[in-house]
NUTOR-52935 format. One record per atom (N, C-alpha, C): residue number from 1; residue in three letters; atom name; x, y, z. Coordinates in steps of 0.05 Angstrom, whole numbers, plus 5000, padded with zeros to 4 digits. Example, Ala and Ser with C-alpha at 12.3 -4.5 7.8 and 13.67 -1.06 7.14 Angstrom:
<lummars>
[1, "Ala", "N", [5264, 4886, 5156]]
[1, "Ala", "CA", [5246, 4910, 5156]]
[1, "Ala", "C", [5264, 4934, 5156]]
[2, "Ser", "N", [5257, 4955, 5142]]
[2, "Ser", "CA", [5273, 4979, 5143]]
[2, "Ser", "C", [5258, 5001, 5157]]
</lummars>
This chain:
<lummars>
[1, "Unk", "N", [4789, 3464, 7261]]
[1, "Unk", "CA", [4763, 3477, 7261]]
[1, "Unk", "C", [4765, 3507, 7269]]
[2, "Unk", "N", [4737, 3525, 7275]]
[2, "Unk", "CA", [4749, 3544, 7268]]
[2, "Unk", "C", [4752, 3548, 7297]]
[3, "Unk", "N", [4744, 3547, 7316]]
[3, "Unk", "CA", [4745, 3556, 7345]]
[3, "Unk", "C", [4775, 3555, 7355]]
[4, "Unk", "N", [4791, 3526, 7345]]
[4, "Unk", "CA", [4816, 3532, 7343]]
[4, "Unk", "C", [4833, 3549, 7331]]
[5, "Unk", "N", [4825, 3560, 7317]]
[5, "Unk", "CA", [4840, 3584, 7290]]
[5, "Unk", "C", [4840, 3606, 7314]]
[6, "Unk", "N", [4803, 3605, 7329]]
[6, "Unk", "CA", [4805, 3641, 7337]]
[6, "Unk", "C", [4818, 3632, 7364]]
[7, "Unk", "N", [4826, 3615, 7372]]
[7, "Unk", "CA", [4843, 3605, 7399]]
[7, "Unk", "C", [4869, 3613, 7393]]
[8, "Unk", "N", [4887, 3627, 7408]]
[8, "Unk", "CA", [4916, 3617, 7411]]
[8, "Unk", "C", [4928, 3619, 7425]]
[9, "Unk", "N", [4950, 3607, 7439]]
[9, "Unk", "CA", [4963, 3605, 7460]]
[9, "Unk", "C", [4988, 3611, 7447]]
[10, "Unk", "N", [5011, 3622, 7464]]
[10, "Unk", "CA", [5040, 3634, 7453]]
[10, "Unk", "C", [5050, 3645, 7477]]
[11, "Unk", "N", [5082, 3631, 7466]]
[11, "Unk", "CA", [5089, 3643, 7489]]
[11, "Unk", "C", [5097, 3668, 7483]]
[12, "Unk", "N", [5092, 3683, 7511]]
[12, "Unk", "CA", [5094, 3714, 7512]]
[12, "Unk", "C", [5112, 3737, 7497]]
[13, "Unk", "N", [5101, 3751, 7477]]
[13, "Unk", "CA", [5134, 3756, 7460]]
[13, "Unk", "C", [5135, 3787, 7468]]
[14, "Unk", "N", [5155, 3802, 7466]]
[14, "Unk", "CA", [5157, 3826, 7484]]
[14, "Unk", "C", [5160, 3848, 7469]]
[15, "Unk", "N", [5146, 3846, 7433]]
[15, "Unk", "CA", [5144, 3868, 7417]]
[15, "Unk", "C", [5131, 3882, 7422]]
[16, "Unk", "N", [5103, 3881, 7434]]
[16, "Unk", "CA", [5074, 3890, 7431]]
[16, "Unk", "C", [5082, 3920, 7453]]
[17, "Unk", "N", [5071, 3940, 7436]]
[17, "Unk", "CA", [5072, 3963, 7451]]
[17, "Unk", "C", [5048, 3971, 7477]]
[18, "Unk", "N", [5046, 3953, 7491]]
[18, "Unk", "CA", [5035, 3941, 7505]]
[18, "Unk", "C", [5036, 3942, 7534]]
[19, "Unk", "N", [5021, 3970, 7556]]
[19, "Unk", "CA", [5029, 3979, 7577]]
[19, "Unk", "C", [5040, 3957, 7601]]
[20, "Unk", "N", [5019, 3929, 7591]]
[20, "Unk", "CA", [5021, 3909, 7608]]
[20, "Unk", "C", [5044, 3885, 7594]]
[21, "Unk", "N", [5048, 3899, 7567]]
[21, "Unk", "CA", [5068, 3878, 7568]]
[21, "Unk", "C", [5084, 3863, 7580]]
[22, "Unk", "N", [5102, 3837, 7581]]
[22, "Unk", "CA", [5120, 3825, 7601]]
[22, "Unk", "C", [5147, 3846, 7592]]
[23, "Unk", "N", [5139, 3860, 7559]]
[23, "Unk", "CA", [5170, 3872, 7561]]
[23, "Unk", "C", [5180, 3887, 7581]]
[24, "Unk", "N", [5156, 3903, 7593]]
[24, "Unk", "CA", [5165, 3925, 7622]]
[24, "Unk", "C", [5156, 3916, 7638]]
[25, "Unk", "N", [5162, 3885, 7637]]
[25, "Unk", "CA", [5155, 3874, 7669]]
[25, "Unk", "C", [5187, 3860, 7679]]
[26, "Unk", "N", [5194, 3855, 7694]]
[26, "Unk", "CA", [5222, 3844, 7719]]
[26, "Unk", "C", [5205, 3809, 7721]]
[27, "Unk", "N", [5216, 3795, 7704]]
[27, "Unk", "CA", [5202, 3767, 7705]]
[27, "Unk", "C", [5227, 3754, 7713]]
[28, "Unk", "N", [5221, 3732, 7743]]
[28, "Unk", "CA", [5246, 3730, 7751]]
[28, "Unk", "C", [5258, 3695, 7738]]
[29, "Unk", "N", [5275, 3692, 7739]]
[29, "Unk", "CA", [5277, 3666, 7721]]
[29, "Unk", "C", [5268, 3636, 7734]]
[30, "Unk", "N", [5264, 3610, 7715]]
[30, "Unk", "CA", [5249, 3600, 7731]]
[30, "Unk", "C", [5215, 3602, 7728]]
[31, "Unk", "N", [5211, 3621, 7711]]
[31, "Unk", "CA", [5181, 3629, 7707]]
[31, "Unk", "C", [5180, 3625, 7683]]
[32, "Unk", "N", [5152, 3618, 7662]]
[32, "Unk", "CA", [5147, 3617, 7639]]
[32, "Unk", "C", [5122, 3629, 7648]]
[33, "Unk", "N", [5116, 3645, 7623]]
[33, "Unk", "CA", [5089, 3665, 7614]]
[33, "Unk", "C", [5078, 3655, 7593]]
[34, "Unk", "N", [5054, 3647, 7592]]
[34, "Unk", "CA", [5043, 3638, 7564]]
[34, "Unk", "C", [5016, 3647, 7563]]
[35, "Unk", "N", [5000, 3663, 7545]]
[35, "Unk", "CA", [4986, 3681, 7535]]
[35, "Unk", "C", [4965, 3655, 7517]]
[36, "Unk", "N", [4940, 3661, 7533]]
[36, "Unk", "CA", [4916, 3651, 7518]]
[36, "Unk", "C", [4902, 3674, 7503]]
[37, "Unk", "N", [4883, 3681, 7481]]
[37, "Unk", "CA", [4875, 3698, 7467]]
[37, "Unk", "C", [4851, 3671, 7451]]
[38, "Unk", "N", [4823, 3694, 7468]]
[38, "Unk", "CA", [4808, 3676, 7463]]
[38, "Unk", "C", [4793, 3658, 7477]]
[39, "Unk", "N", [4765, 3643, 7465]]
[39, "Unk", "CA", [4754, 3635, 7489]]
[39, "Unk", "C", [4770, 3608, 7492]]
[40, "Unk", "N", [4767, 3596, 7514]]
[40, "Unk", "CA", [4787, 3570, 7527]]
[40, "Unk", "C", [4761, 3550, 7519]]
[41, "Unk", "N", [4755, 3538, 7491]]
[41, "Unk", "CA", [4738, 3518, 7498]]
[41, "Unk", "C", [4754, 3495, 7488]]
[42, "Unk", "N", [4731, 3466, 7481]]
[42, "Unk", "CA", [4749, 3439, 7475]]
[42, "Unk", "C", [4758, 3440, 7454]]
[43, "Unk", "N", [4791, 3429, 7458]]
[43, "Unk", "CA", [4812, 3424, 7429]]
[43, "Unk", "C", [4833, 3444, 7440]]
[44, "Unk", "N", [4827, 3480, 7444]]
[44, "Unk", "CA", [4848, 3487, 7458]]
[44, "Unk", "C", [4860, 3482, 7472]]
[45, "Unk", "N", [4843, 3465, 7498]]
[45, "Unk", "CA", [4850, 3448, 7527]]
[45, "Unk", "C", [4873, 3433, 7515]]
[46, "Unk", "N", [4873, 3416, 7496]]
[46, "Unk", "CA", [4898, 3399, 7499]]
[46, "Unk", "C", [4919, 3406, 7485]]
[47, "Unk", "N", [4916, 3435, 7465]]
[47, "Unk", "CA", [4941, 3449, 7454]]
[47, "Unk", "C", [4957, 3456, 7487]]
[48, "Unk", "N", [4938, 3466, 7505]]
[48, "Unk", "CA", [4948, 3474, 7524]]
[48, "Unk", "C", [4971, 3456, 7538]]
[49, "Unk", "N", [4963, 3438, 7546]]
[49, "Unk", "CA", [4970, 3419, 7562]]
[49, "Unk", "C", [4995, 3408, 7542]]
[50, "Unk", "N", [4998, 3410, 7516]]
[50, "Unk", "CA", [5018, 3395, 7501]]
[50, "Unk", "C", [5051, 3412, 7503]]
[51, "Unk", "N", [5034, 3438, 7518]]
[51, "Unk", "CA", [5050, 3468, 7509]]
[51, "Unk", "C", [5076, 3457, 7527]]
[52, "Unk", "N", [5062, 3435, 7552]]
[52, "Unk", "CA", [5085, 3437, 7578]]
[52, "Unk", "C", [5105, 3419, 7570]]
[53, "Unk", "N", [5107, 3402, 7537]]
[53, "Unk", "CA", [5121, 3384, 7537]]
[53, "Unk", "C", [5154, 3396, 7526]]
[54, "Unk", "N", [5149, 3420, 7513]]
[54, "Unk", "CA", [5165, 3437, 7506]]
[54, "Unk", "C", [5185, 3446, 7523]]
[55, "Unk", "N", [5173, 3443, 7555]]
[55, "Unk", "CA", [5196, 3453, 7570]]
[55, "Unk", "C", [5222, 3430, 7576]]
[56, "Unk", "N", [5242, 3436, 7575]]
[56, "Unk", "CA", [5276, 3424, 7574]]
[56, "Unk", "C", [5282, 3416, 7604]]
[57, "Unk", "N", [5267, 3429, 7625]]
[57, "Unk", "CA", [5266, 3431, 7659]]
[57, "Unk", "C", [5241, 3439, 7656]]
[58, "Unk", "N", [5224, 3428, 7677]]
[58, "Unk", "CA", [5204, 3440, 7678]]
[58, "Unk", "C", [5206, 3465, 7698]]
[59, "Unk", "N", [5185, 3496, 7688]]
[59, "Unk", "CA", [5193, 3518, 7707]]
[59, "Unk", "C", [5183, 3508, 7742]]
[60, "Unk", "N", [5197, 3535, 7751]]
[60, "Unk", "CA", [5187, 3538, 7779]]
[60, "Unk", "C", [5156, 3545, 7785]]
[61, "Unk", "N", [5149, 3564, 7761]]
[61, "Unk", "CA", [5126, 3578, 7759]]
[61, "Unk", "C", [5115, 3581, 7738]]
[62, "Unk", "N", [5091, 3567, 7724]]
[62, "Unk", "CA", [5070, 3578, 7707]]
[62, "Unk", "C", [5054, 3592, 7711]]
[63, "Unk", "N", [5053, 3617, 7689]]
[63, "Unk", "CA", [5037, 3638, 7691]]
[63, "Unk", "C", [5020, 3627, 7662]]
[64, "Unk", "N", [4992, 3627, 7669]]
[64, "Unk", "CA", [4974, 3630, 7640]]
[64, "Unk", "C", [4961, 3659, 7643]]
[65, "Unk", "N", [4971, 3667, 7626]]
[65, "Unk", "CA", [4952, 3702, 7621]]
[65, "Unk", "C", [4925, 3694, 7606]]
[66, "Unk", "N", [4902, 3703, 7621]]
[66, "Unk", "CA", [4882, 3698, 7612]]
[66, "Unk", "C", [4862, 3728, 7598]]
[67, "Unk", "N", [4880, 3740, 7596]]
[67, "Unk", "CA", [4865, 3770, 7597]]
[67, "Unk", "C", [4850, 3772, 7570]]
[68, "Unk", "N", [4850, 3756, 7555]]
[68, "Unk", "CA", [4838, 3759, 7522]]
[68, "Unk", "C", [4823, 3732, 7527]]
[69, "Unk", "N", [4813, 3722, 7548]]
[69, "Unk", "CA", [4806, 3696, 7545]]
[69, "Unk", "C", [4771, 3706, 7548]]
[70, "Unk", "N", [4748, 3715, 7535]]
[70, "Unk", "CA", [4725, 3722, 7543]]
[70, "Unk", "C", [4712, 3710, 7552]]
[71, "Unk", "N", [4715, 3683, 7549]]
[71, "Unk", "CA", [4699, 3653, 7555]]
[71, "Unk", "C", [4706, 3628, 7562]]
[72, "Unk", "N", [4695, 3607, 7584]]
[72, "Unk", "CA", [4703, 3589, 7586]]
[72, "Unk", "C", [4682, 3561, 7586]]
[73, "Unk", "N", [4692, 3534, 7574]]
[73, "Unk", "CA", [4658, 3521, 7582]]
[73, "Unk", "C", [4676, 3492, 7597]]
[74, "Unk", "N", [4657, 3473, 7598]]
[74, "Unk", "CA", [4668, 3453, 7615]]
[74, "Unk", "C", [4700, 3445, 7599]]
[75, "Unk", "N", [4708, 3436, 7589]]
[75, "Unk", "CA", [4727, 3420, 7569]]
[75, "Unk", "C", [4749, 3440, 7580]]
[76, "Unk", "N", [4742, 3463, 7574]]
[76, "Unk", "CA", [4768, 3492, 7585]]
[76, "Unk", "C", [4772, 3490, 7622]]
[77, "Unk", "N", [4755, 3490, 7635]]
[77, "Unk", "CA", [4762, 3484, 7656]]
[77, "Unk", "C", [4769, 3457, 7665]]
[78, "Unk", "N", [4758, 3431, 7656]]
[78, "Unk", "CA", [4778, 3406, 7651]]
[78, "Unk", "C", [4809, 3415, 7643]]
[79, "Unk", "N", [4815, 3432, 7624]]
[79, "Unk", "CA", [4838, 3440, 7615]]
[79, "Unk", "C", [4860, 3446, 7640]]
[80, "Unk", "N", [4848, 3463, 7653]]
[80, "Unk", "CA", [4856, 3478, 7665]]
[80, "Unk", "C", [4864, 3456, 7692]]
[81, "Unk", "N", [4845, 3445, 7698]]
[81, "Unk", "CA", [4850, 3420, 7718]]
[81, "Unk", "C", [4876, 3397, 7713]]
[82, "Unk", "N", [4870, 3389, 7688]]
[82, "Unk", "CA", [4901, 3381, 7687]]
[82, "Unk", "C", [4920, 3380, 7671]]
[83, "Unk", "N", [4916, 3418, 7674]]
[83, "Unk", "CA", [4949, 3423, 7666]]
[83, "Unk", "C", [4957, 3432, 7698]]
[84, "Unk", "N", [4933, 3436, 7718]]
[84, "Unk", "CA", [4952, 3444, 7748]]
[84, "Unk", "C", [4956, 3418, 7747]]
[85, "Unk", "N", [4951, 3390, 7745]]
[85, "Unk", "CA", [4955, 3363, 7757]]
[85, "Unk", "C", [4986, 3358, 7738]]
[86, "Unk", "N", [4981, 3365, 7722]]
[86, "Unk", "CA", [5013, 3363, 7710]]
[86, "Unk", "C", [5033, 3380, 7718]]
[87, "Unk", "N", [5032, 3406, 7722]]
[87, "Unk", "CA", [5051, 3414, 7734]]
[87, "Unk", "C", [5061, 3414, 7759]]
[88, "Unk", "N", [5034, 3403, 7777]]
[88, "Unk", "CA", [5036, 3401, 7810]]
[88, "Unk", "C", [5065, 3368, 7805]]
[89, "Unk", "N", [5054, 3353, 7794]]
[89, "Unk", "CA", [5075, 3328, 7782]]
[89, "Unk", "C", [5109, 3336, 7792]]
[90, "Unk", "N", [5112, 3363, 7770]]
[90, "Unk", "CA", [5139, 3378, 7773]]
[90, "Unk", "C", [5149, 3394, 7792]]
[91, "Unk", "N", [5126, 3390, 7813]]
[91, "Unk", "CA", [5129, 3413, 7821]]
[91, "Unk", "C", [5131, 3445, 7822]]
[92, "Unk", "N", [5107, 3451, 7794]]
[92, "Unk", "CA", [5106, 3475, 7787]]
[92, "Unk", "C", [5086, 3485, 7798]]
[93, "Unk", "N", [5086, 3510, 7806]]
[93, "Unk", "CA", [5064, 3534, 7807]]
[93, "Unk", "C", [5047, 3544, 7778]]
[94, "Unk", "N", [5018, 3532, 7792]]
[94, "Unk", "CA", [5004, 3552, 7757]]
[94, "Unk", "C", [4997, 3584, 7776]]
[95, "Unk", "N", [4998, 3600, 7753]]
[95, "Unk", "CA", [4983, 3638, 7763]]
[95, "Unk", "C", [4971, 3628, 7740]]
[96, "Unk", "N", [4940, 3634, 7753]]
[96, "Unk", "CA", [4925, 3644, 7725]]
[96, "Unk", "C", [4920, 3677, 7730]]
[97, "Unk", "N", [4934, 3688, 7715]]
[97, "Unk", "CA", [4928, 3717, 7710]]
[97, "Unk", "C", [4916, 3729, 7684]]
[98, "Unk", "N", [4895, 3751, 7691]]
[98, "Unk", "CA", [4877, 3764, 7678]]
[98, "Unk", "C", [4852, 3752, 7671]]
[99, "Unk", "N", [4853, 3737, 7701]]
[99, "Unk", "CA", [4815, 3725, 7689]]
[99, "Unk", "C", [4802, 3742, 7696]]
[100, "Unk", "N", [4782, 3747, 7679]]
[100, "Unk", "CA", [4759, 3760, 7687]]
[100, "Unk", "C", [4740, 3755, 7703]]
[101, "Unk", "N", [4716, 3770, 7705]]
[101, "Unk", "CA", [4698, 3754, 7734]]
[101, "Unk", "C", [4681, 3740, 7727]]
[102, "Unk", "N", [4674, 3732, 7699]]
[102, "Unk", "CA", [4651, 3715, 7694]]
[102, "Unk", "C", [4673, 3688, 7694]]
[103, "Unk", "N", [4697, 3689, 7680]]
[103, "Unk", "CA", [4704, 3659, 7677]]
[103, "Unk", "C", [4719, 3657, 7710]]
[104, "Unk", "N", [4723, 3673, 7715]]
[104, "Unk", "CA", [4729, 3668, 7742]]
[104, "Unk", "C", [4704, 3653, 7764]]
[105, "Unk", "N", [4673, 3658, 7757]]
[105, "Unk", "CA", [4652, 3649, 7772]]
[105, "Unk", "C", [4655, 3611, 7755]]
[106, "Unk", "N", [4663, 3608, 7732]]
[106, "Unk", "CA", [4652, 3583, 7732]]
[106, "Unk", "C", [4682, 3577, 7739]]
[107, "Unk", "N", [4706, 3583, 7748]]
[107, "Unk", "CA", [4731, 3557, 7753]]
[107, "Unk", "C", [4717, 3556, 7783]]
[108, "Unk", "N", [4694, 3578, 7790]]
[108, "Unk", "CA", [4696, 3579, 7828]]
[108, "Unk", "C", [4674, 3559, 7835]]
[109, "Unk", "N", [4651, 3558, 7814]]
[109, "Unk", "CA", [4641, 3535, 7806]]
[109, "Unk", "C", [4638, 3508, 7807]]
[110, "Unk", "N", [4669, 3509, 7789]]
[110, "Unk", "CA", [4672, 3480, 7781]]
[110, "Unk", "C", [4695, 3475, 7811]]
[111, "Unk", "N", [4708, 3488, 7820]]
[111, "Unk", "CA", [4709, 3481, 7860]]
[111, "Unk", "C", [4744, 3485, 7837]]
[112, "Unk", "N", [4755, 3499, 7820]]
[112, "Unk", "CA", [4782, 3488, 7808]]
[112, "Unk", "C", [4797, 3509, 7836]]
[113, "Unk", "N", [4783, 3526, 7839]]
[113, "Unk", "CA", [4800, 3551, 7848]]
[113, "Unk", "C", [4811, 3541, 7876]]
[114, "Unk", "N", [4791, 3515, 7881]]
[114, "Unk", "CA", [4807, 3509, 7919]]
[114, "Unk", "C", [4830, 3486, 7900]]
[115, "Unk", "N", [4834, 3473, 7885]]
[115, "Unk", "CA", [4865, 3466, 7869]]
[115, "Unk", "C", [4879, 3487, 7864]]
[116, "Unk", "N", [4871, 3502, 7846]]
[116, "Unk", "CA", [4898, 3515, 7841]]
[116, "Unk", "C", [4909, 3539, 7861]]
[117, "Unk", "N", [4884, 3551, 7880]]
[117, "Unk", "CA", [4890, 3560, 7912]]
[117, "Unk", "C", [4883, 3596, 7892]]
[118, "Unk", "N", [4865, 3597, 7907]]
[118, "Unk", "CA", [4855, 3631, 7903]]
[118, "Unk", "C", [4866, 3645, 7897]]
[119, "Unk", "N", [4893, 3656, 7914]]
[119, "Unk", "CA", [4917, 3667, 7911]]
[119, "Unk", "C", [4931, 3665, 7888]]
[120, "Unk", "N", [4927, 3639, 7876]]
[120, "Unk", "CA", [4943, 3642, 7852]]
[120, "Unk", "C", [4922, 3640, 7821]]
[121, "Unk", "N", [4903, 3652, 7829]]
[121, "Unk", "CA", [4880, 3655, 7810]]
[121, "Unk", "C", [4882, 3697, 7802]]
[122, "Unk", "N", [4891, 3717, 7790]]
[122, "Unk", "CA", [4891, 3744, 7784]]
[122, "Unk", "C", [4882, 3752, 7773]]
[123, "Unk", "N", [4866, 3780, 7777]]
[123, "Unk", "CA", [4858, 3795, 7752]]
[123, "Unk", "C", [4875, 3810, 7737]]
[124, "Unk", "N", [4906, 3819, 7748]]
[124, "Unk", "CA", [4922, 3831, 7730]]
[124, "Unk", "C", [4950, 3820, 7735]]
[125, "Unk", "N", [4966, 3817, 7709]]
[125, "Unk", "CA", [5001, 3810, 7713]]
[125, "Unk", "C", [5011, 3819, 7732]]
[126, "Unk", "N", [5011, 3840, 7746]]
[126, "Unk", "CA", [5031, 3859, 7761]]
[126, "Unk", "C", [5024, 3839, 7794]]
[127, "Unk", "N", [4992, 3832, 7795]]
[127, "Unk", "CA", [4978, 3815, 7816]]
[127, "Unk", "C", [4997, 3788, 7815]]
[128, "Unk", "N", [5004, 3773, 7786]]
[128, "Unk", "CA", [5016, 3752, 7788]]
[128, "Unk", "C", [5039, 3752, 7791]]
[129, "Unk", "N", [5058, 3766, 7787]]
[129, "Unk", "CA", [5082, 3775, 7793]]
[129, "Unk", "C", [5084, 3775, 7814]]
[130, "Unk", "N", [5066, 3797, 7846]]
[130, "Unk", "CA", [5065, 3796, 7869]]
[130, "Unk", "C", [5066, 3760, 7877]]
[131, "Unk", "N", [5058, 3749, 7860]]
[131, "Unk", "CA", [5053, 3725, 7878]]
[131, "Unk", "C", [5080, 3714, 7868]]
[132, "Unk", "N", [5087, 3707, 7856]]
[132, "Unk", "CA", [5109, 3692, 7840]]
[132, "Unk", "C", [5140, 3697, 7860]]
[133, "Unk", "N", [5136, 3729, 7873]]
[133, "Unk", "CA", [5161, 3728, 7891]]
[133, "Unk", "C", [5153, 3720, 7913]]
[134, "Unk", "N", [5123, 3717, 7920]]
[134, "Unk", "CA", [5115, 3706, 7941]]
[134, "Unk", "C", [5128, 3678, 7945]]
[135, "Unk", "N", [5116, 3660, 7915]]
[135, "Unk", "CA", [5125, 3630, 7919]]
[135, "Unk", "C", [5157, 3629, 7921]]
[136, "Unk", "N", [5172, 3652, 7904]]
[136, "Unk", "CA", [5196, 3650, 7904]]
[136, "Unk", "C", [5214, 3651, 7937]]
[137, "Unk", "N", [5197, 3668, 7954]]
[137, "Unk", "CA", [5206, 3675, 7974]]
[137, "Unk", "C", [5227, 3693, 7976]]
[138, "Unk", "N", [5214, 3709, 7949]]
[138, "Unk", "CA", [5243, 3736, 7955]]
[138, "Unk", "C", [5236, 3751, 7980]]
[139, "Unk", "N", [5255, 3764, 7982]]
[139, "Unk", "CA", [5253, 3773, 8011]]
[139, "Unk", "C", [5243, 3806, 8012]]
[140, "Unk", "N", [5253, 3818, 7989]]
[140, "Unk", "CA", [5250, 3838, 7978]]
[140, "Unk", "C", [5223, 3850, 7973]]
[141, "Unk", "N", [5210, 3836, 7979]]
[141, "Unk", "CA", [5185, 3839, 7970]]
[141, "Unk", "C", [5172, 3843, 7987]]
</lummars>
């Protein structure tokens, strides 16, 4: 349908001439970046969630970039619920980075943000990165 067409999720590719690209970002390994574009409503939710079957190990850290995401309705924040319940499973970290403040009011809403923990909720990559050596416990940082 078509909501799925203007949806897409991918993982992060490092052509785009793109200030915020991951290409001029230090992504430490252990991490996967995956790029939503688009509003998060129902049917994307479970492209999402299918995305984690792809991994060979599951990561240390999921980052979903949400920065093209303009919209969210119930079914997208169900999404979002469990794909943290699937990765919490592995023991993974979700970052949701580049939400904005409206979809940011309904995950705060729907109560997702005390699961996936505030801190790891961002408005910009460089924010999720800070956190990512946080969970990593580099020291460097």
């Amino acid at each position: 349908d078509q909501m799925m067409k203007s949806t897409q999720i991918r993982a992060v590719e490092t052509e785009e001439d793109d200030p915020d690209s991951i290409a001029h970002k230090t992504i430490p390994s252990g991490v996967e970046v995956y790029e939503i574009q688009g509003p998060l409503f129902f049917g994307v939710a479970e492209k999402l969630v299918d995305t984690l079957m792809l991994f060979d190990k599951p990561p240390k850290i999921f980052i979903l970039r949400m920065r093209y995401v303009p919209l969210i309705d119930a079914a997208g924040l169900h999404a979002l619920e469990i794909l943290h319940e699937r990765l919490s499973h592995t023991q993974t970290h979700l970052i949701l980075s580049g939400v904005n403040p409206q979809v940011r009011r309904f995950v705060t809403a729907a109560h997702i943000d005390q699961k996936i923990g505030q801190e790891n909720i961002v408005d910009h990559i460089d924010k999720a990165i800070v956190r990512v050596h946080a969970l990593l416990g580099d020291p460097s940082q």
